[in-house]
FIKOLZA-1660 file (N, C-alpha, C; in steps of 0.1 Angstrom, whole numbers, plus 5000, padded with zeros to 4 digits):
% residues 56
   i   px   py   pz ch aa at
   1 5055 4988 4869  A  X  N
   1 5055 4991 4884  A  X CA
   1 5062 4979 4891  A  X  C
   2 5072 4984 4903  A  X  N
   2 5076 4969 4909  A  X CA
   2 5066 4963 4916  A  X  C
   3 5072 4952 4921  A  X  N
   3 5060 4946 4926  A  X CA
   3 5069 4942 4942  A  X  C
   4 5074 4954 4947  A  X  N
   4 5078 4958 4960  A  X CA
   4 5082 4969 4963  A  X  C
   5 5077 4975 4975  A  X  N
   5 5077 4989 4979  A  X CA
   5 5081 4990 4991  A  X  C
   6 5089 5003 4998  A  X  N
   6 5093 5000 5005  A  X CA
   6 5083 5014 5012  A  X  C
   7 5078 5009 5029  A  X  N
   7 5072 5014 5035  A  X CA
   7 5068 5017 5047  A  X  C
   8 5071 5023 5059  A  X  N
   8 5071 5025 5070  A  X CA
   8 5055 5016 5074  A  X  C
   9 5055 4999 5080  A  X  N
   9 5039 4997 5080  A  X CA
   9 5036 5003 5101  A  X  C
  10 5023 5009 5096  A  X  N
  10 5020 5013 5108  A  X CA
  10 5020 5002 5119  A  X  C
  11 5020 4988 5116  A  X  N
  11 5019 4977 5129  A  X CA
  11 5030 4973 5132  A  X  C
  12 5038 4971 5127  A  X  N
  12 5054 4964 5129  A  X CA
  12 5068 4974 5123  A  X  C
  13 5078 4967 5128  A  X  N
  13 5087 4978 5124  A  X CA
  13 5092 4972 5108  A  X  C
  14 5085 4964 5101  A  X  N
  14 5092 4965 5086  A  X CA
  14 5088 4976 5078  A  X  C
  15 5096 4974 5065  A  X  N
  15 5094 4983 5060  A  X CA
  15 5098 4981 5042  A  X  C
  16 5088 4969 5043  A  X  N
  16 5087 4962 5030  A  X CA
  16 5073 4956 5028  A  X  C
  17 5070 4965 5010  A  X  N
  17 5061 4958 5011  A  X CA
  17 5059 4948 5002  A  X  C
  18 5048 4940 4997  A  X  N
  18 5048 4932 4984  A  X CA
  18 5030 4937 4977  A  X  C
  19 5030 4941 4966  A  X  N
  19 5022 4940 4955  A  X CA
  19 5014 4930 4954  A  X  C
  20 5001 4931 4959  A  X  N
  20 4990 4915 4955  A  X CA
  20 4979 4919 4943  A  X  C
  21 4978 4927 4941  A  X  N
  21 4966 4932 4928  A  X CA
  21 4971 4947 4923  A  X  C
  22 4964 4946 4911  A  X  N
  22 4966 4959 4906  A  X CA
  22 4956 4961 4896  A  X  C
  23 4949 4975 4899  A  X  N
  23 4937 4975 4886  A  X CA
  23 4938 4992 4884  A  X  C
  24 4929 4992 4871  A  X  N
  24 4927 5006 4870  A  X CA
  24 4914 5015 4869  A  X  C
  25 4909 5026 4881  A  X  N
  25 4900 5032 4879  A  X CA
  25 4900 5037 4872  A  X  C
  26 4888 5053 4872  A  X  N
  26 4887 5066 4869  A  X CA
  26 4896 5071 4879  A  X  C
  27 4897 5072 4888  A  X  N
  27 4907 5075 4897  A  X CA
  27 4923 5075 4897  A  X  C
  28 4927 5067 4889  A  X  N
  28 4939 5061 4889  A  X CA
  28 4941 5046 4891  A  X  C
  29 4955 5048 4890  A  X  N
  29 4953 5031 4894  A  X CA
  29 4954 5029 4909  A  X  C
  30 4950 5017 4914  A  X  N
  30 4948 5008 4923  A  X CA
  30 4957 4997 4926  A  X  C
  31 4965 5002 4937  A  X  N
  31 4973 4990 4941  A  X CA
  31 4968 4986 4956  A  X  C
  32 4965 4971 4956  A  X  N
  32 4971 4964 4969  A  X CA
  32 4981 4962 4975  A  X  C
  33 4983 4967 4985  A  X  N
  33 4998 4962 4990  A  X CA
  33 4996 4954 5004  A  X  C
  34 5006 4943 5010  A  X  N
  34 5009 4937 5021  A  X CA
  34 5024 4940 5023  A  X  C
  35 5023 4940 5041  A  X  N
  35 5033 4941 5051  A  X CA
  35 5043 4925 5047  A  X  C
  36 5058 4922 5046  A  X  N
  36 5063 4905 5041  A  X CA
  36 5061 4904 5059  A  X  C
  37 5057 4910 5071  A  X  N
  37 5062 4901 5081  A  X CA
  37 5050 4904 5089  A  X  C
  38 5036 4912 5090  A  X  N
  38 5027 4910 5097  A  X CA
  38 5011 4906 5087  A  X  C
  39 5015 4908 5076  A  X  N
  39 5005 4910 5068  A  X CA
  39 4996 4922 5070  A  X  C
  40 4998 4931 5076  A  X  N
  40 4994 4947 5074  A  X CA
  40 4987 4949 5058  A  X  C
  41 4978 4948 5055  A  X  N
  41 4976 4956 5036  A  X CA
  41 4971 4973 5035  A  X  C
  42 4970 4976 5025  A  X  N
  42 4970 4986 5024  A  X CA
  42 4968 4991 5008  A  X  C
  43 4957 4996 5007  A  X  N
  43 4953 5004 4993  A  X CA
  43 4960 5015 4991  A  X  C
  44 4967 5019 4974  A  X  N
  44 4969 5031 4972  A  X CA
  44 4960 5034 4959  A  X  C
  45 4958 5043 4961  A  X  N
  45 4950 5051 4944  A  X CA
  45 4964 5064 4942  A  X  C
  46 4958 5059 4930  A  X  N
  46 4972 5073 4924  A  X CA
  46 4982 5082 4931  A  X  C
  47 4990 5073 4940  A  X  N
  47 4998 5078 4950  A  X CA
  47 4997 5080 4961  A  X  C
  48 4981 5078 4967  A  X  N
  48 4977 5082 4980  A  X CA
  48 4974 5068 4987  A  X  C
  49 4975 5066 5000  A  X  N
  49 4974 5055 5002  A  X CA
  49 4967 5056 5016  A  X  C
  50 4964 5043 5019  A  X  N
  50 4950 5042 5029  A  X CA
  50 4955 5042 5043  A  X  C
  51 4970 5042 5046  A  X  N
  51 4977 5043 5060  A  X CA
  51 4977 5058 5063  A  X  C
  52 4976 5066 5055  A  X  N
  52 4978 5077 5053  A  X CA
  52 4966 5082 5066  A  X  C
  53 4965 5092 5074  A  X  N
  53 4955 5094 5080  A  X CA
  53 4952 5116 5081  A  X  C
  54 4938 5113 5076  A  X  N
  54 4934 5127 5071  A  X CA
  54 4925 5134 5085  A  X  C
  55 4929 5145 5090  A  X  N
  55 4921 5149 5096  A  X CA
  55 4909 5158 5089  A  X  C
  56 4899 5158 5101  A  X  N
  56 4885 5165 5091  A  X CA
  56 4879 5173 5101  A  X  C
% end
């Protein structure tokens, strides 16, 4: 996996991220990611990620 993603962050207008941990659930794996210019983070599990916003 690289260890940079590139990502629309909801606080600022970058659109890069960097890789700070990586593990693996039952779920899938688990990445941390940060914003390089507000520090924004953000969790993904097996493709889904925590910026993501779910209506209910």
């Amino acid at each position: 996996m690289s260890l940079e993603m590139d990502h629309d962050c909801p606080e600022c207008s970058n659109d890069t991220f960097w890789r700070t941990a990586s593990t693996t659930l039952h779920l899938g794996e688990k990445t941390k990611w940060v914003c390089t210019d507000c520090d924004y983070g953000l969790v993904r599990i097996d493709g889904i990620d925590s910026s993501e916003h779910v209506g209910f």
